[in-house]
PyMOL Python script that loads the backbone (N, CA, C, O; Angstrom):
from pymol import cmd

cmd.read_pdbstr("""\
ATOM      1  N   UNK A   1       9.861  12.636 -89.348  1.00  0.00           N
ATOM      2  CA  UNK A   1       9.627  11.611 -88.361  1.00  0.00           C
ATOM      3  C   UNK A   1       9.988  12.100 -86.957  1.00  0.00           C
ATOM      4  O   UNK A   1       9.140  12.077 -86.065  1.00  0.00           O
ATOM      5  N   UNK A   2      11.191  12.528 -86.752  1.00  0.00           N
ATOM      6  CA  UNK A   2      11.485  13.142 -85.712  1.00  0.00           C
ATOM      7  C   UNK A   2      10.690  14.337 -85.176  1.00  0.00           C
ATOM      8  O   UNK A   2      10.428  14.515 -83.986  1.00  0.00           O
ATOM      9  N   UNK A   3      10.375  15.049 -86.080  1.00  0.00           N
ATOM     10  CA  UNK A   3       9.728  16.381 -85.391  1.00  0.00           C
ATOM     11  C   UNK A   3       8.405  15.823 -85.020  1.00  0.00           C
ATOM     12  O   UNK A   3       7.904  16.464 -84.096  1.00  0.00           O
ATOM     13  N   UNK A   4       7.400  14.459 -85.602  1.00  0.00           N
ATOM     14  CA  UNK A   4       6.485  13.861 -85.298  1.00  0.00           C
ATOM     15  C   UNK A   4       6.853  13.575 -83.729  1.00  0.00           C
ATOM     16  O   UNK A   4       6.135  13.965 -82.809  1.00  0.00           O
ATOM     17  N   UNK A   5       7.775  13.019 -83.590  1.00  0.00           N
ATOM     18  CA  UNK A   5       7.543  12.001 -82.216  1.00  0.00           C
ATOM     19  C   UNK A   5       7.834  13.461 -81.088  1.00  0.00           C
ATOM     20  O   UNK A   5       7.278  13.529 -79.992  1.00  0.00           O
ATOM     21  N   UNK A   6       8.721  14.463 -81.571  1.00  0.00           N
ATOM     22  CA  UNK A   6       9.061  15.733 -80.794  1.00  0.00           C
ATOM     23  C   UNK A   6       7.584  16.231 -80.219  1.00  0.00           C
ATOM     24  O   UNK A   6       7.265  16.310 -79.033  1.00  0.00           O
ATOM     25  N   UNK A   7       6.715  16.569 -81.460  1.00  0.00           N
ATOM     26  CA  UNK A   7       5.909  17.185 -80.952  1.00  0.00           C
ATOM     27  C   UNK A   7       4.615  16.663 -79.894  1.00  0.00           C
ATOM     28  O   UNK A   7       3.912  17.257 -79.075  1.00  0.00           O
ATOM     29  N   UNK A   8       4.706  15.139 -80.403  1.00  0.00           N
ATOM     30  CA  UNK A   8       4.113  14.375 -79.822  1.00  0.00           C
ATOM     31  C   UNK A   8       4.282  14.723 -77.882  1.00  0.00           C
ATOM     32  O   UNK A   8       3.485  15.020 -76.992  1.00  0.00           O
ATOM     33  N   UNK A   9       5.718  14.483 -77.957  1.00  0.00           N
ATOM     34  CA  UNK A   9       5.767  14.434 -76.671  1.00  0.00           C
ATOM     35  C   UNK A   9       5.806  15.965 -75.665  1.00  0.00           C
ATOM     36  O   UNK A   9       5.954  16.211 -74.468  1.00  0.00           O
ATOM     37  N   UNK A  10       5.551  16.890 -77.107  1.00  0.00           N
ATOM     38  CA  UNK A  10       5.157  17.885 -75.828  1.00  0.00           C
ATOM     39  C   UNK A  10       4.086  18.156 -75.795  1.00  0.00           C
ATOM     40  O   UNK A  10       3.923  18.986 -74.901  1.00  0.00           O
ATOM     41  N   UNK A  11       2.600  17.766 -76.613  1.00  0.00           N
ATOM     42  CA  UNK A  11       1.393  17.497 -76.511  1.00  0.00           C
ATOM     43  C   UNK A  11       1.387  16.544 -75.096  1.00  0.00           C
ATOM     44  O   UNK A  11       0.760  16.885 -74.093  1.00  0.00           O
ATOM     45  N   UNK A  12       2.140  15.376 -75.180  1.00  0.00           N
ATOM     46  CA  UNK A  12       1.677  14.701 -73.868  1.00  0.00           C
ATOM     47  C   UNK A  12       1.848  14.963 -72.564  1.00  0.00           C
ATOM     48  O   UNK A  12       1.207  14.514 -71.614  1.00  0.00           O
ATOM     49  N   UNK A  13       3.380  16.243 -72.573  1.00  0.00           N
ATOM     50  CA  UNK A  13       4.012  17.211 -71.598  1.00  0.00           C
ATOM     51  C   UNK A  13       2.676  17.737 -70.877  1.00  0.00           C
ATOM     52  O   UNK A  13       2.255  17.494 -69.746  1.00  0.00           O
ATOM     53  N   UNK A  14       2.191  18.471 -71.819  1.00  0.00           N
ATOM     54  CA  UNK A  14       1.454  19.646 -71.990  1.00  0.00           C
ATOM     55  C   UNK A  14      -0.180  19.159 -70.960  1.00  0.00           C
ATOM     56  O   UNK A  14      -0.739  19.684 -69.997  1.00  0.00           O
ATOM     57  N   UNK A  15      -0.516  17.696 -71.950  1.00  0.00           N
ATOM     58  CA  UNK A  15      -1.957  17.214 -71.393  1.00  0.00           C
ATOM     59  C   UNK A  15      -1.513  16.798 -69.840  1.00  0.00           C
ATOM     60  O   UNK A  15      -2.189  17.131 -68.866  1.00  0.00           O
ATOM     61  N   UNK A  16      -0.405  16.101 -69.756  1.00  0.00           N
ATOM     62  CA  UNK A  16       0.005  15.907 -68.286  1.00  0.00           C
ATOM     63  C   UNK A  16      -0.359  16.739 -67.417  1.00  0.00           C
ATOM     64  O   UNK A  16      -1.216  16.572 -66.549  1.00  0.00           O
ATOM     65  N   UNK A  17       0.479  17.949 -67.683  1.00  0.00           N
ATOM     66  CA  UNK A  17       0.405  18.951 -67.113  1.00  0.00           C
ATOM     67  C   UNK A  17      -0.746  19.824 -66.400  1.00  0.00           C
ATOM     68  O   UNK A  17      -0.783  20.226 -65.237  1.00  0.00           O
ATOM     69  N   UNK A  18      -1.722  20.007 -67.495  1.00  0.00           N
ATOM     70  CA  UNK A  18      -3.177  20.462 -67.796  1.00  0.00           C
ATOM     71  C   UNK A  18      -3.772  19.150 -66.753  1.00  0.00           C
ATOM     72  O   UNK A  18      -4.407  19.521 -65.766  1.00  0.00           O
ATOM     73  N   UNK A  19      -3.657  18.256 -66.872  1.00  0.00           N
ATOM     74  CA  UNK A  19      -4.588  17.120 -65.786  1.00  0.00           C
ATOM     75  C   UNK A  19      -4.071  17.088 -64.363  1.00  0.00           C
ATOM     76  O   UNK A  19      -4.640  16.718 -63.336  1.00  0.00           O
ATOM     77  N   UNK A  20      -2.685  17.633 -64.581  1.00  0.00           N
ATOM     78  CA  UNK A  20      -2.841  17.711 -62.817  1.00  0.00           C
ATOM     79  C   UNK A  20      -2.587  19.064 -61.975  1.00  0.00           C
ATOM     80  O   UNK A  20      -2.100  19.256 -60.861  1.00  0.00           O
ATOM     81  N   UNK A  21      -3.057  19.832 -62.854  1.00  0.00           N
ATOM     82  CA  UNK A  21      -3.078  20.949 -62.735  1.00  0.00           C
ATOM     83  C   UNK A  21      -4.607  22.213 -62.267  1.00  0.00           C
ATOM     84  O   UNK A  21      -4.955  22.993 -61.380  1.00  0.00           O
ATOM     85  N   UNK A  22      -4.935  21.810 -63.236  1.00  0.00           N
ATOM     86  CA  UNK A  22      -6.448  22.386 -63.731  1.00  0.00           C
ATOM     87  C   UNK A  22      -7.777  21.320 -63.675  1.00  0.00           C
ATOM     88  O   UNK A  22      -8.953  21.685 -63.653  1.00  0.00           O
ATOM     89  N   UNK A  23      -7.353  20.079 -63.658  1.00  0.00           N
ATOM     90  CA  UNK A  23      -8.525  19.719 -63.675  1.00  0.00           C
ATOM     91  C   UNK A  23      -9.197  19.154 -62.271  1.00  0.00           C
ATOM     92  O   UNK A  23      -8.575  18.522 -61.417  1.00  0.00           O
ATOM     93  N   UNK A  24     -10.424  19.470 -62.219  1.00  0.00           N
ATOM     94  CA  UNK A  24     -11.147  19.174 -60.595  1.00  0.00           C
ATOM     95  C   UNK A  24     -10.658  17.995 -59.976  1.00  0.00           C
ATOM     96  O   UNK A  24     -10.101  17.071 -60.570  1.00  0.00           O
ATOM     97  N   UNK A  25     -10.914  18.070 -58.621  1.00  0.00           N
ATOM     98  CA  UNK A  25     -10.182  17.487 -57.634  1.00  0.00           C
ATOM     99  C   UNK A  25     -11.047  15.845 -57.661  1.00  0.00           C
ATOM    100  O   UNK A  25     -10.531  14.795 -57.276  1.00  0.00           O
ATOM    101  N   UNK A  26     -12.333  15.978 -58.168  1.00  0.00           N
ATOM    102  CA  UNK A  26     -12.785  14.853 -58.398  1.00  0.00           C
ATOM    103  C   UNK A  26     -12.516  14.125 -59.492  1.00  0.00           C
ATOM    104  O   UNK A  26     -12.666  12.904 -59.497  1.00  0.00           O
ATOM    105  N   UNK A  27     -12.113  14.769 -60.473  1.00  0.00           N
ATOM    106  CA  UNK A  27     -11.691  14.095 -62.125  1.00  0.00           C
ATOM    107  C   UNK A  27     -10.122  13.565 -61.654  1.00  0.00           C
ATOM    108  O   UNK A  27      -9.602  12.543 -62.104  1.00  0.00           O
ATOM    109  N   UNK A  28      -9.552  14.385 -60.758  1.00  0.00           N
ATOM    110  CA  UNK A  28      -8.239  13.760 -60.867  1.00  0.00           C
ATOM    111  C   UNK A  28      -8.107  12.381 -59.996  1.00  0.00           C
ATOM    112  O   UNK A  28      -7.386  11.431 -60.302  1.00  0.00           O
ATOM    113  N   UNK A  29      -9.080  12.483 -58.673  1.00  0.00           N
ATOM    114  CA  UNK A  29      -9.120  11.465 -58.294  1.00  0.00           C
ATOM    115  C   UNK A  29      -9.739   9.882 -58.912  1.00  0.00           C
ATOM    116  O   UNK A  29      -9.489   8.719 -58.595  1.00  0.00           O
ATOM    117  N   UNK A  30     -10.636  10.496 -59.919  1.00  0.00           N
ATOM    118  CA  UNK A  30     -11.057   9.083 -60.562  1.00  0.00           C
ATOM    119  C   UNK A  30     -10.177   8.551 -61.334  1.00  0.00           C
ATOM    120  O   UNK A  30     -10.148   7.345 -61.579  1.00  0.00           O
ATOM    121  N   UNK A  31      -8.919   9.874 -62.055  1.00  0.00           N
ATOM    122  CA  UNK A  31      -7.962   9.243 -62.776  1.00  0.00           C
ATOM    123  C   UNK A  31      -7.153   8.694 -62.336  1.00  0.00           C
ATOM    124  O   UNK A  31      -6.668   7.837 -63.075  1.00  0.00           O
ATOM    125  N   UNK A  32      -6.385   8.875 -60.589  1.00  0.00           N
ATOM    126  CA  UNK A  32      -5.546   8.172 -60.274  1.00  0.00           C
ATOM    127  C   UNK A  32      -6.442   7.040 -59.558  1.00  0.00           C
ATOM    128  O   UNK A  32      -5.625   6.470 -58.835  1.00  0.00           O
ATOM    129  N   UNK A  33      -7.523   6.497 -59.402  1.00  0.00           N
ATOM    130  CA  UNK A  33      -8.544   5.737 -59.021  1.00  0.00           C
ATOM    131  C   UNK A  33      -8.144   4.136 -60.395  1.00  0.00           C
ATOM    132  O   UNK A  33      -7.880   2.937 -60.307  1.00  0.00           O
ATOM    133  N   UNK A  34      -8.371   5.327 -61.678  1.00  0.00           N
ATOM    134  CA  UNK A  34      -7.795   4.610 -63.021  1.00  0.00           C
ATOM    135  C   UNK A  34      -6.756   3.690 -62.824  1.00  0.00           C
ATOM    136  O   UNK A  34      -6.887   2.471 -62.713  1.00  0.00           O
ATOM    137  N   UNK A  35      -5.306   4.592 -62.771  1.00  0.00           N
ATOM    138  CA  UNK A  35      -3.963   4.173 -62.872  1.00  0.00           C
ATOM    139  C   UNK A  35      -3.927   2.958 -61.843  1.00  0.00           C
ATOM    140  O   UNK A  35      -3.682   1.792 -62.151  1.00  0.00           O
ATOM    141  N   UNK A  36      -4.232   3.462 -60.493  1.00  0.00           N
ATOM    142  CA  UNK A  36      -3.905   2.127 -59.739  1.00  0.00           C
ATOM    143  C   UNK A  36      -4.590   1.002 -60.331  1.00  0.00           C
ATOM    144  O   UNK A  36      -3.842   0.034 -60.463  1.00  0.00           O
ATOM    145  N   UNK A  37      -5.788   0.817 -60.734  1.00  0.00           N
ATOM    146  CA  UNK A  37      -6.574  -0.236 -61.337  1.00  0.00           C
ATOM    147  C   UNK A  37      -5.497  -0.657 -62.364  1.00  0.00           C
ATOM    148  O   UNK A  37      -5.167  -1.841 -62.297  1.00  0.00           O
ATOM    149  N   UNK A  38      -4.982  -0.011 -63.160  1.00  0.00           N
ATOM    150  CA  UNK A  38      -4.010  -0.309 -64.184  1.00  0.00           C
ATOM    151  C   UNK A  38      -2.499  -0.756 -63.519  1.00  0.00           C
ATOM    152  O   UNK A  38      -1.645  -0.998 -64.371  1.00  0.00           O
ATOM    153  N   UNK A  39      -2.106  -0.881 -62.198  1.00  0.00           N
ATOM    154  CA  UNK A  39      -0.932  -1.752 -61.909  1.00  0.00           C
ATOM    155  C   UNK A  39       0.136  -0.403 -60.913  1.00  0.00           C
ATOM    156  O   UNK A  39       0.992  -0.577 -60.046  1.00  0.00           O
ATOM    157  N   UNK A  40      -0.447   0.960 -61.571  1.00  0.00           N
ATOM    158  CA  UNK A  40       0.579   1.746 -60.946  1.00  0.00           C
ATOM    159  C   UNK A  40       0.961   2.120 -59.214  1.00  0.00           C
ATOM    160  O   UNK A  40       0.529   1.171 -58.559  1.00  0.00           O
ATOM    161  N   UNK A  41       1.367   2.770 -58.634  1.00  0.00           N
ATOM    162  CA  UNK A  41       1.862   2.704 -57.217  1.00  0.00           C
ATOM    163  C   UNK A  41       0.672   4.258 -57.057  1.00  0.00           C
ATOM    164  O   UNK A  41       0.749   5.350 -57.620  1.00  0.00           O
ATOM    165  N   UNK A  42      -0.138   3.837 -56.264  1.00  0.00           N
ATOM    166  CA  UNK A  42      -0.863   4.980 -55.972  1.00  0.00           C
ATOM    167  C   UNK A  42      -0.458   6.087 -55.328  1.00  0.00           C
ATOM    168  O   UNK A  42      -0.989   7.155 -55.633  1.00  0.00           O
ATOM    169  N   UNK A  43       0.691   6.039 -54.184  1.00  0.00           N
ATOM    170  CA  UNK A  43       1.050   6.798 -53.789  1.00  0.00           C
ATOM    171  C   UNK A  43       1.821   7.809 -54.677  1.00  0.00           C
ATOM    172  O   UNK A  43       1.968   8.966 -54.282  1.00  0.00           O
ATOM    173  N   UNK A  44       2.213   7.480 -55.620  1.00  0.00           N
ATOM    174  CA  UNK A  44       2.850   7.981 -56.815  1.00  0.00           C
ATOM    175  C   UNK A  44       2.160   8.813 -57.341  1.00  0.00           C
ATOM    176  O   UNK A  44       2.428   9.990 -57.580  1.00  0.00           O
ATOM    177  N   UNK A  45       1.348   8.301 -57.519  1.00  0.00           N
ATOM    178  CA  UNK A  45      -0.271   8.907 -58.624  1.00  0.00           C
ATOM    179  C   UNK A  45      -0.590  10.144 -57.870  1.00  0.00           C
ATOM    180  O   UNK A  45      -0.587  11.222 -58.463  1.00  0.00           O
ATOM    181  N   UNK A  46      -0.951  10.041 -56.206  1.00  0.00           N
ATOM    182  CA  UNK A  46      -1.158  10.657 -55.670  1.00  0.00           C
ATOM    183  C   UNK A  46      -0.333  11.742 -55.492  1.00  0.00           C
ATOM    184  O   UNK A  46      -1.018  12.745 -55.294  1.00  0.00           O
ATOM    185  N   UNK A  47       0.610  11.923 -55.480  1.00  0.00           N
ATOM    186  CA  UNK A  47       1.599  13.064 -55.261  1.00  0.00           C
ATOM    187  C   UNK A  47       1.442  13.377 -56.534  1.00  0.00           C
ATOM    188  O   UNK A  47       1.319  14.586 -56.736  1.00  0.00           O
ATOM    189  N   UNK A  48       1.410  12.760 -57.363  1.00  0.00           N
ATOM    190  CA  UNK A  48       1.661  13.781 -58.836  1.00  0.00           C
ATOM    191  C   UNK A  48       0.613  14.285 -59.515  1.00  0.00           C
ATOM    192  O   UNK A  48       0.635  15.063 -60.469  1.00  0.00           O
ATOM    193  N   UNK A  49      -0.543  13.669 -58.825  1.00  0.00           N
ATOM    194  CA  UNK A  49      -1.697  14.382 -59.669  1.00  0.00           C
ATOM    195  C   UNK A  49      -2.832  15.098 -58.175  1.00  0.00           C
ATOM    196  O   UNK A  49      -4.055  15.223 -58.234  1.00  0.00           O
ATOM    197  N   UNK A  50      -1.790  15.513 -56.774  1.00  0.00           N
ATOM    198  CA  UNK A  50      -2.161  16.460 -56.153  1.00  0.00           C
ATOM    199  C   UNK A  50      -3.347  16.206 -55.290  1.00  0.00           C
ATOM    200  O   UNK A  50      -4.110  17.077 -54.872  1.00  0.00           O
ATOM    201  N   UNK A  51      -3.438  14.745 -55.033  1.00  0.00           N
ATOM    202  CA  UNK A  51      -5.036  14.070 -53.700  1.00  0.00           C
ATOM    203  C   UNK A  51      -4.139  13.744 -53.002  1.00  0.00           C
ATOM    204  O   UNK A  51      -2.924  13.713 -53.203  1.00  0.00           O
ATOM    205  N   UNK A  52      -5.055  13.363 -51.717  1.00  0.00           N
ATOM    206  CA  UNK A  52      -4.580  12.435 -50.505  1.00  0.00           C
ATOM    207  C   UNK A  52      -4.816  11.109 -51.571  1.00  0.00           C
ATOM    208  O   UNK A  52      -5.511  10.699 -52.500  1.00  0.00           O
ATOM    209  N   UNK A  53      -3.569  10.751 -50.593  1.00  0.00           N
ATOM    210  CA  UNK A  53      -3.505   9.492 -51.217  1.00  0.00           C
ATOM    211  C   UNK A  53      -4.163   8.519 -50.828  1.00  0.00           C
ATOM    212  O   UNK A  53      -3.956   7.569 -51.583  1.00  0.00           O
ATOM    213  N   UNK A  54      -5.185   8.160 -49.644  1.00  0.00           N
ATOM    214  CA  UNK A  54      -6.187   7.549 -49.494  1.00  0.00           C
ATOM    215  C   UNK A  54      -7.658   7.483 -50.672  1.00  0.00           C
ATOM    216  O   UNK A  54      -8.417   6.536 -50.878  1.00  0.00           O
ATOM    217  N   UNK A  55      -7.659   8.515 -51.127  1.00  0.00           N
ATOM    218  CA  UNK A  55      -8.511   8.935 -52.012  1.00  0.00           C
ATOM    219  C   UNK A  55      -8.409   8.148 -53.131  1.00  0.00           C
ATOM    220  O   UNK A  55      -9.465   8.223 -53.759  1.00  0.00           O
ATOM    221  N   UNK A  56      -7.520   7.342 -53.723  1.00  0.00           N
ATOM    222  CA  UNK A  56      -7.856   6.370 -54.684  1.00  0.00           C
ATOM    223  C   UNK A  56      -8.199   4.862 -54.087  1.00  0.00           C
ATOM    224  O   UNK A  56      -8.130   4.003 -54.966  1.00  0.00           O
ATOM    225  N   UNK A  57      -8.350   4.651 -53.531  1.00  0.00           N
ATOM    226  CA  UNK A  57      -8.518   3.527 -52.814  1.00  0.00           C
ATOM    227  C   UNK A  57      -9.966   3.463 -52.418  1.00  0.00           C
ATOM    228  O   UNK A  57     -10.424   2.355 -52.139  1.00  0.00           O
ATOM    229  N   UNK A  58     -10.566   4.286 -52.374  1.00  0.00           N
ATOM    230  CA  UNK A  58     -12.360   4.322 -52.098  1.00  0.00           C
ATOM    231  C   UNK A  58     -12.617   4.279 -50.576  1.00  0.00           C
ATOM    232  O   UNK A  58     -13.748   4.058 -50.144  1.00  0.00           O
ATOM    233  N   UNK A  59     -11.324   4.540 -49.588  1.00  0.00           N
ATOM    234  CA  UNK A  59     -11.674   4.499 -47.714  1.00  0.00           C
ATOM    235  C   UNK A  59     -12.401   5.193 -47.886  1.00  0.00           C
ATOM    236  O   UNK A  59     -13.347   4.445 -47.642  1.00  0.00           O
ATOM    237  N   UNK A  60     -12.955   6.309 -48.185  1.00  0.00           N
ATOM    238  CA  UNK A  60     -13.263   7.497 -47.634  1.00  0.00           C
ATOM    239  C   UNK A  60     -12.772   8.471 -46.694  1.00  0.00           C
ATOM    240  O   UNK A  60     -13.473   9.442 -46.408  1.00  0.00           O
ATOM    241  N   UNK A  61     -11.839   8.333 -46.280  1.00  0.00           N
ATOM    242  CA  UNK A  61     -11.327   9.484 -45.347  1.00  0.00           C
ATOM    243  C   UNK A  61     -10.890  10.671 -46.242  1.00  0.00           C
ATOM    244  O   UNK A  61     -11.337  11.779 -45.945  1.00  0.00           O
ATOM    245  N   UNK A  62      -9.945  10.534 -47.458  1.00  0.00           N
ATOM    246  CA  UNK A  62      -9.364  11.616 -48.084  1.00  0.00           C
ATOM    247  C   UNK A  62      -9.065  12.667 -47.289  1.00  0.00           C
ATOM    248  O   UNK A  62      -9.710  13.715 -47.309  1.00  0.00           O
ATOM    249  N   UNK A  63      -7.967  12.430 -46.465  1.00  0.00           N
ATOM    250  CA  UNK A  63      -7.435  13.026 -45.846  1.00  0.00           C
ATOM    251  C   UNK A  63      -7.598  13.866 -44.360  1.00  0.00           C
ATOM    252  O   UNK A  63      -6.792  14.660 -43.874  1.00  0.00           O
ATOM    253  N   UNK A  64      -8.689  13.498 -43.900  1.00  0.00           N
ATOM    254  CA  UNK A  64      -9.361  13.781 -43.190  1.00  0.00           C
ATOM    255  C   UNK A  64      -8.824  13.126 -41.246  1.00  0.00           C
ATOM    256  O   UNK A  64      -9.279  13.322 -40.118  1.00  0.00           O
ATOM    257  N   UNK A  65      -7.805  12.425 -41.758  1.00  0.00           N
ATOM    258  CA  UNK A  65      -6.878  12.105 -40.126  1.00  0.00           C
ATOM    259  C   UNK A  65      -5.939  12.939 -39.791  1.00  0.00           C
ATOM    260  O   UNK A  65      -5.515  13.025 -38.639  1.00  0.00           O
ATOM    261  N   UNK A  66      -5.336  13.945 -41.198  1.00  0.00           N
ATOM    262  CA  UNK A  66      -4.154  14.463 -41.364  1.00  0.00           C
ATOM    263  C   UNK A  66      -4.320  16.206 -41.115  1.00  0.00           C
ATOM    264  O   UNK A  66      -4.247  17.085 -41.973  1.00  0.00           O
ATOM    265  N   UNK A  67      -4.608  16.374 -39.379  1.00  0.00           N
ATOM    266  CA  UNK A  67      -5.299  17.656 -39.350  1.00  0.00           C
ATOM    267  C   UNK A  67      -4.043  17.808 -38.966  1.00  0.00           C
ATOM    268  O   UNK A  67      -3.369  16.892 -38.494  1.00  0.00           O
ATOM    269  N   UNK A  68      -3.492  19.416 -39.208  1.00  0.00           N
ATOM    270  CA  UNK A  68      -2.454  19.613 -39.004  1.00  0.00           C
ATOM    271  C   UNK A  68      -2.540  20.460 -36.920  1.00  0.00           C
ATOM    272  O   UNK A  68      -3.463  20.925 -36.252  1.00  0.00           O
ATOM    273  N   UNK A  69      -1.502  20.307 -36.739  1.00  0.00           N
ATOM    274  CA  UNK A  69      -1.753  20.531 -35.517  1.00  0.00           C
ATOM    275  C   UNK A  69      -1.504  22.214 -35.540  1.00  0.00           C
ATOM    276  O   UNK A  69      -0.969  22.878 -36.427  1.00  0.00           O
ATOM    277  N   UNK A  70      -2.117  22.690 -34.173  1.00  0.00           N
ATOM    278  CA  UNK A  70      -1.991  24.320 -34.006  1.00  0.00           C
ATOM    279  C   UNK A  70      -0.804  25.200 -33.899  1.00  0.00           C
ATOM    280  O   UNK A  70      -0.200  25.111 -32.831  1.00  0.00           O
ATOM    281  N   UNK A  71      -0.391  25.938 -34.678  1.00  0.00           N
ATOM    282  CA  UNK A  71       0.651  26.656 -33.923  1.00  0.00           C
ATOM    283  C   UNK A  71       0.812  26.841 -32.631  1.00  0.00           C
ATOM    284  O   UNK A  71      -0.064  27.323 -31.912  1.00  0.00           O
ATOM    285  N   UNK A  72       2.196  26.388 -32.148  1.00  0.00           N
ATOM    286  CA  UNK A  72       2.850  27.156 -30.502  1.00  0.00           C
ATOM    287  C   UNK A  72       3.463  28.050 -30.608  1.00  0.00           C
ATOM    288  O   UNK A  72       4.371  28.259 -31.413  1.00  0.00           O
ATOM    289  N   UNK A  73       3.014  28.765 -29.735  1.00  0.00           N
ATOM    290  CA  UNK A  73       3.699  29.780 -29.197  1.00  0.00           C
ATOM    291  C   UNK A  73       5.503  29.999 -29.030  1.00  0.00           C
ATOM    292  O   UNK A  73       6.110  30.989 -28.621  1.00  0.00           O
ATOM    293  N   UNK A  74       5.989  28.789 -29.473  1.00  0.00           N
ATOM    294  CA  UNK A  74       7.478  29.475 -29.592  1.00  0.00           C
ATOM    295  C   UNK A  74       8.258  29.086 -30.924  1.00  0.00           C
ATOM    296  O   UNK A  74       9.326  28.506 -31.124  1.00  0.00           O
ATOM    297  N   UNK A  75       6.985  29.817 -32.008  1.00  0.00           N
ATOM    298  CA  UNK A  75       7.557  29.357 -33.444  1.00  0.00           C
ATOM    299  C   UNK A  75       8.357  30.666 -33.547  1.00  0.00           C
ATOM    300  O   UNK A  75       8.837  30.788 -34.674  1.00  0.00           O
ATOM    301  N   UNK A  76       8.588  31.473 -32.890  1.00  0.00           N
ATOM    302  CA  UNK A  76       8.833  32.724 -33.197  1.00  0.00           C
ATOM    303  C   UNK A  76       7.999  33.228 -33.764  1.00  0.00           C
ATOM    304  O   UNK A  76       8.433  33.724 -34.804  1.00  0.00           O
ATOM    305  N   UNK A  77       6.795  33.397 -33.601  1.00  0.00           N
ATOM    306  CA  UNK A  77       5.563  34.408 -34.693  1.00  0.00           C
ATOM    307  C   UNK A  77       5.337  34.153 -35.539  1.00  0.00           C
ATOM    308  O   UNK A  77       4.649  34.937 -36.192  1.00  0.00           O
ATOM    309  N   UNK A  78       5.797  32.733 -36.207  1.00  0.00           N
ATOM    310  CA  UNK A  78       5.022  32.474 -37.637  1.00  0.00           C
ATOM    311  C   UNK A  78       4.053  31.947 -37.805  1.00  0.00           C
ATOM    312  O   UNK A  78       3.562  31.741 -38.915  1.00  0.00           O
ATOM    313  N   UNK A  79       3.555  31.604 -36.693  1.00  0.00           N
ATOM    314  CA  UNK A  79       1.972  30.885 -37.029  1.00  0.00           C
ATOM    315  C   UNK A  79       0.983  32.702 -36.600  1.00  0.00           C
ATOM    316  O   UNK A  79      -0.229  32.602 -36.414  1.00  0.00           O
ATOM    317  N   UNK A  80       1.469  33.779 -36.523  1.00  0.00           N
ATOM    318  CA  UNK A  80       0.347  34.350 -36.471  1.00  0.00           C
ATOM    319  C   UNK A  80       0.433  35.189 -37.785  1.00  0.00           C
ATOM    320  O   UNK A  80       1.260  35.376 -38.677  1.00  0.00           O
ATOM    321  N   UNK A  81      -1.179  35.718 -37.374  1.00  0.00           N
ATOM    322  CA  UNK A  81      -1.748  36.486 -38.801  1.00  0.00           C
ATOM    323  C   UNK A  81      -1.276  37.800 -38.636  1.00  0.00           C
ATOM    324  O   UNK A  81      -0.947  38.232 -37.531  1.00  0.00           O
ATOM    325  N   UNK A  82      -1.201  38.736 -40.102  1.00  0.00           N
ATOM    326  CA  UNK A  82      -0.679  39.652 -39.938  1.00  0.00           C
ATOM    327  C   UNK A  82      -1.697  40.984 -41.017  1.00  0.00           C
ATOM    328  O   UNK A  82      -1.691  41.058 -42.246  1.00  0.00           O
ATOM    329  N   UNK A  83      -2.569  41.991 -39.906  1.00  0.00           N
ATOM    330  CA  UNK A  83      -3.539  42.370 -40.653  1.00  0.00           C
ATOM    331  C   UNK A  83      -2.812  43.941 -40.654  1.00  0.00           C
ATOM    332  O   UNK A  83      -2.117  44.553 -39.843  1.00  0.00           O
ATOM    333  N   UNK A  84      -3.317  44.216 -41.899  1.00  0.00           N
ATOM    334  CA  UNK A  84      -3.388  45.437 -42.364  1.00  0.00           C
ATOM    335  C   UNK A  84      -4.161  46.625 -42.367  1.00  0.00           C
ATOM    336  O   UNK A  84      -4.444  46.857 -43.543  1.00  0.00           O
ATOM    337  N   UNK A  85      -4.555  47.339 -41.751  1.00  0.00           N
ATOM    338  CA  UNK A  85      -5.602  48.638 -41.356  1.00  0.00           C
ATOM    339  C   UNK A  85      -5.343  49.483 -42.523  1.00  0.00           C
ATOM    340  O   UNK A  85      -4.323  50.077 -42.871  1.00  0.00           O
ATOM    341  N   UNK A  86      -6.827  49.372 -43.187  1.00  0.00           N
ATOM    342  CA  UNK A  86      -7.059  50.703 -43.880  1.00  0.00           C
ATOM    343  C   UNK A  86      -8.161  51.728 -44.060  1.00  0.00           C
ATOM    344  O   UNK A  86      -9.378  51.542 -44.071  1.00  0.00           O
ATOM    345  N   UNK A  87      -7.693  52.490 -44.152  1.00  0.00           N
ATOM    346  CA  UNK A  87      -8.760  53.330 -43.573  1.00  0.00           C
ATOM    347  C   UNK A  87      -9.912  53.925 -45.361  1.00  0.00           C
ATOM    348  O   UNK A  87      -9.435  54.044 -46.490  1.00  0.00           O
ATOM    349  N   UNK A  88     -10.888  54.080 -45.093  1.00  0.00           N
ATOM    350  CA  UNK A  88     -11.936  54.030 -46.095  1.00  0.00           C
ATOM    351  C   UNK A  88     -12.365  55.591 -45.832  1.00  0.00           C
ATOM    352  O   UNK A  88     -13.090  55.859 -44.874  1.00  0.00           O
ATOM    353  N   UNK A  89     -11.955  56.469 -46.599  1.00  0.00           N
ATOM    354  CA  UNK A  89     -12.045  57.771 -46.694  1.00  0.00           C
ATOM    355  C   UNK A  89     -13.540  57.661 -48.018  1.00  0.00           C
ATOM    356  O   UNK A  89     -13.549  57.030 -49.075  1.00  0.00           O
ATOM    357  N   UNK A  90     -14.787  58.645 -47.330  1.00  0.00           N
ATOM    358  CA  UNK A  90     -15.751  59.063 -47.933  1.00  0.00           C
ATOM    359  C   UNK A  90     -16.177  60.122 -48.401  1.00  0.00           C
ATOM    360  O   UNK A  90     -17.264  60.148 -48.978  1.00  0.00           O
TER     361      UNK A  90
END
""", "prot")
cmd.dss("prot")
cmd.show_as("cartoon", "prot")
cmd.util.cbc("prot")
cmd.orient("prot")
């Protein structure tokens, strides 16, 4: 009985996992689209299964206000890129 309900719950670990992980950005949104319909806190949903959280709600923006702003110039150099030269011997 016990090793039943054990394994159970790492099958459900596991599918959790696998759904907010791997599965497309549109499947996950219809699932947390699901949950809220079912009572849950979307913002919740949203962080854990990896959308803007507008995106279950049907606005349409999905994230699309939340542009991040440009690096300045006195991050100390971390907003720049850092390229590598190599040379292609023929």
């Amino acid at each position: 009985m016990w090793q039943t309900l054990i394994v159970t719950l790492i099958v459900a670990a596991a599918l959790l996992h696998f759904c907010t992980k791997y599965l497309p950005v549109g499947a996950r949104r219809a699932i947390v689209r699901g949950l809220v319909r079912c009572g849950l806190n979307e913002a919740k949903m949203s962080v854990l299964f990896k959308v803007a959280p507008g995106c279950g709600s049907g606005c349409g923006s999905c994230g699309s206000c939340d542009t991040p702003a440009p690096p300045s110039a006195d991050d100390g150099g971390a907003g720049k890129k850092r390229v590598i030269l190599m040379q292609v011997q023929r």
